[in-house]
N, C-alpha and C positions, 0 to 999 in steps of 0.2 A: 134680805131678811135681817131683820136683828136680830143679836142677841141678849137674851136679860136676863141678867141673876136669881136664880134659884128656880129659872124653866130647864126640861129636861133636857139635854143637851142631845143636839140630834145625832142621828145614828151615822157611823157611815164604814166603810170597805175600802179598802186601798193600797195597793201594791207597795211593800217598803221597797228599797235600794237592792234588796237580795230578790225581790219580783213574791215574796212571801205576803200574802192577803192578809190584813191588819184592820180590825173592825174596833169600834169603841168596846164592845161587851169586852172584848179582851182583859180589859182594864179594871173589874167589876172588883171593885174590894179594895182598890188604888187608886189616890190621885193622879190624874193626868194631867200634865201640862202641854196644850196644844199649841205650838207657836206656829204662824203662817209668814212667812218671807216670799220677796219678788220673784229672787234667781241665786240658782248656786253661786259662790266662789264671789261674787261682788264685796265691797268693802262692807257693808253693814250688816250684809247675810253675814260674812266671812266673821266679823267682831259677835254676832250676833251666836252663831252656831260654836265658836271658841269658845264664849262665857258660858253658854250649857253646860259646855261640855267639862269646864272647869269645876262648874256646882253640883255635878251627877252625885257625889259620892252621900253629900248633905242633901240632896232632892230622895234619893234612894236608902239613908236613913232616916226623913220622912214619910218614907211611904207614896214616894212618888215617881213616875214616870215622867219622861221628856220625850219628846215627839216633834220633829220638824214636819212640815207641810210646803210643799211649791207645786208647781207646772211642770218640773224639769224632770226628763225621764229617768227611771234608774240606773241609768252609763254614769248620767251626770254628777248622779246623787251618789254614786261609788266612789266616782273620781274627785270629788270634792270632800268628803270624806276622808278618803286616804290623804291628799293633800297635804290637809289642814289637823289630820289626827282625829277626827272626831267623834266621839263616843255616844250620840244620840243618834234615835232610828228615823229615816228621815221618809216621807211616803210623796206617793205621786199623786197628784189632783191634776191629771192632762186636762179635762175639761172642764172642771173650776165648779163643778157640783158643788162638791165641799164647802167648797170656802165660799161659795154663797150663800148657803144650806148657816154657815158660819158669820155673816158678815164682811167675809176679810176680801172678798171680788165685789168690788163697786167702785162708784166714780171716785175719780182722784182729777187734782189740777197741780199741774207743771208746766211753770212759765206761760202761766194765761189761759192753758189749753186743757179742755175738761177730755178725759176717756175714764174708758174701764178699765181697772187693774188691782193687783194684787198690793192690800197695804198689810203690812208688817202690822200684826195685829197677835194676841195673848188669847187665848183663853183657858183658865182652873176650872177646873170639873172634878167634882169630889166622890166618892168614892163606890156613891150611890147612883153616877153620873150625873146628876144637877147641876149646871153651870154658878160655880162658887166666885166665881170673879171674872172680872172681861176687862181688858183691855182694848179698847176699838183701833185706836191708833199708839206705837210706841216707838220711840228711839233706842236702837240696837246696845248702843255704848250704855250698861252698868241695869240693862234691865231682866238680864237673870238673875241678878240680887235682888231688883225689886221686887220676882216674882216669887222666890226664896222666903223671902219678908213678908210678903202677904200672906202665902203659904202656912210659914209659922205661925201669923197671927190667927188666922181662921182654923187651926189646930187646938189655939189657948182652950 
């Protein structure tokens, strides 16, 4: 499924890292930043989940929420958390509803070879839940600022 700007951003339910059930309405009056990543604790989850967690204080004097997404159950998502310090709520997608529901579970290729899998993918959804911007595909290194940036801009 795609996703496209300014359609409603779909609904969904989800166990955070504390096993606490976390639905989009939650968010109803708040921007939400929904990031999806591969796997815990890897190099580019790891840089990826750092910079959040560094621009929390400016996303939540925006009015904004941060949200990680994966596969990996809530042990991992504790353990990877503590590790690394980090201050965003991270949920679990065991069966990848979500993130196809999202866009972020579809074909990828690595070194020649097509599967299915989870791409590091952005989406802003604004306050009324409409999908205010999307990212399909992102590189981890310096893109919580970018999302920052667009953030503030579609504020102006």
């Amino acid at each position: 499924m795609a996703i496209t700007i300014g359609d409603k951003a779909p609904e969904f339910t989800l166990p955070d890292q504390d096993g606490k059930k976390v639905s989009l309405k939650d968010f109803k009056g708040k921007w939400l930043v929904l990031y999806f990543y591969p796997k815990d604790d890897t190099p580019g989850c790891t840089i990826e989940g750092i910079e959040f967690t560094a621009q929390l204080p400016a996303f939540k004097k925006m009015g904004a929420v941060v949200v990680g997404v994966s596969g990996d159950p809530a042990e991992r998502h504790c353990d990877f958390i503590k590790k690394h310090s980090l201050g965003v709520t991270l949920l679990t997608d065991a069966d990848k509803g979500m993130m196809k529901r999202y866009g972020a579970f579809r074909q990828k290729l690595l070194y020649g070879k097509s599967f299915l899998g989870i791409v590091r993918s952005t989406v802003l959804i604004d306050p009324k839940g409409v999908v205010a911007h999307h990212w399909p595909k992102v590189s981890a290194d310096g893109h919580a600022a970018a999302v920052l940036q667009r953030l503030k801009e579609l504020k102006r």
